[in-house]
Steps between C-alpha positions, in 0.01 A plus 500: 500500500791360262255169454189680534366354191751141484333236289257784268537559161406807398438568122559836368354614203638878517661587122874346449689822581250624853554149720817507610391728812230228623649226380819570748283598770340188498789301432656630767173426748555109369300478183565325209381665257401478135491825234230443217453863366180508350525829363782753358500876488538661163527888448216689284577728233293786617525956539583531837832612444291813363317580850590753743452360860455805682237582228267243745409565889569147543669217353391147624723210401333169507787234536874513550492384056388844485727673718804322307321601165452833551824561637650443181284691302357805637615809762498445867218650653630870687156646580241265485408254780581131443263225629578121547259242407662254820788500709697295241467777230556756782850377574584467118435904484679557755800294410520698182489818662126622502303585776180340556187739671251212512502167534297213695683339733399154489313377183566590142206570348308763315205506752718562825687737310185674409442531887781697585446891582646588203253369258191529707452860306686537185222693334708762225837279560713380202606150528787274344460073538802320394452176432476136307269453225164354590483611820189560709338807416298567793797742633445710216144489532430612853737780529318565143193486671602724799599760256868445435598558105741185472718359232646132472803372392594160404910387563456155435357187466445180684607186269453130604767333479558109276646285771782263435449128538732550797312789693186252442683199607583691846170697555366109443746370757400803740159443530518129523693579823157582636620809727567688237395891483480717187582843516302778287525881528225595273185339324690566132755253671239254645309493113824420356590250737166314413546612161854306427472193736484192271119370476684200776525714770220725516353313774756453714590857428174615622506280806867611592495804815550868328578777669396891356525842577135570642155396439494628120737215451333252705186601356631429114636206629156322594358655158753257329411198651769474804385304745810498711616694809518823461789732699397893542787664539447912533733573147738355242799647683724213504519532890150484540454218303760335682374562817176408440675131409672500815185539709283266301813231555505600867114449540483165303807382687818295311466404124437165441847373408645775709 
């Protein structure tokens, strides 16, 4: 398993400060791999500090950014249930102590989260969503529509990152390897990507394997033009990710190179 993916380069475009975790883990499966961050994380001046958790029935944090966020800014939660958008955002709660009534096991997304129990009737509940600024609103919107009274809270924002003419001169290098794979956790992180590639590399960016959390991703991936392979994995849990990598390697067989 040590050399499970020998001869891959994996690029990971996680923010600077959130890629140590995968970028060891793959590292350590025989990688190389090559950090081009094409977005950072930057905190939102906003009331929350003002809110009363256990005013709400339920919380629902959105992302592990918002679990960090909040946790710096507002009460813990005594009273009112906690719900995790994904398993990655599930373990960030619990790592700082809260503990998390709902969550979907697998994915990390606002429709499979809407399928749990707990949401299917939250007619008269009051509802808290933590999260970054232009998210999807159809979370709001459904448990609006099954008769929840919800409020929304932005933490922060998603900003795309200006790459350096060295981060460019290795993401260039990676995908002329031709077995390269890009990494994305989220379509804000896949627009950005396409967003600061130099005009160069757009097609070979597009023609380079990705692999995503889910079908959203995949999905938003196709809307942008990508016509290269695209690797499912079930969320952007940095273990998932990875081992979706390390079955796609083991299906296709030894890197070329390898």
């Amino acid at each position: 398993m040590s050399d499970a993916l020998a001869g891959h380069t994996v690029v990971v475009t996680r923010p600077a400060r959130q890629s140590a975790g995968i970028a060891s883990a793959l590292q350590a499966l025989g990688a190389r791999v090559v950090e081009f961050p094409a977005i950072r994380i930057e905190p939102i001046e906003t009331d929350v500090a003002s809110i009363v958790p256990d005013d709400f029935d339920w919380l629902i944090y959105t992302s592990a950014n918002a679990v960090a966020f909040a946790a710096t800014r507002m009460a813990a939660p005594a009273q009112a249930r906690v719900a995790a958008i994904g398993p990655a955002t599930a373990q960030a709660l619990r790592r700082a102590g809260v503990r998390v009534a709902a969550q979907p096991e697998r994915s990390a997304d606002s429709e499979t989260l809407l399928a749990l129990p707990a949401f299917a009737t939250p007619q008269g509940l009051r509802v808290l969503i933590l999260r970054g600024a232009e998210g999807r609103d159809y979370l709001r919107g459904e448990l609006e529509r099954r008769g929840a009274a919800v409020q929304v809270r932005d933490l922060y924002r998603r900003v795309p990152v200006t790459p350096t003419p060295t981060a460019i001169y290795e993401l260039a290098a990676a995908l002329a390897t031709g077995n390269a794979v890009i990494a994305v956790t989220s379509v804000d992180v896949l627009r950005a990507l396409v967003r600061i590639v130099p005009t160069a590399l757009e097609a070979t960016l597009r023609a380079t394997a990705l692999v995503v959390p889910g079908p959203r991703v995949a999905a938003a991936a196709r809307e942008l033009g990508w016509d290269g392979e695209l690797i499912e994995a079930a969320s952007a849990q940095d273990s998932t990710m990875t081992n979706a990598l390390i079955e796609r390697a083991r299906v296709a067989g030894p890197a070329k190179g390898a």
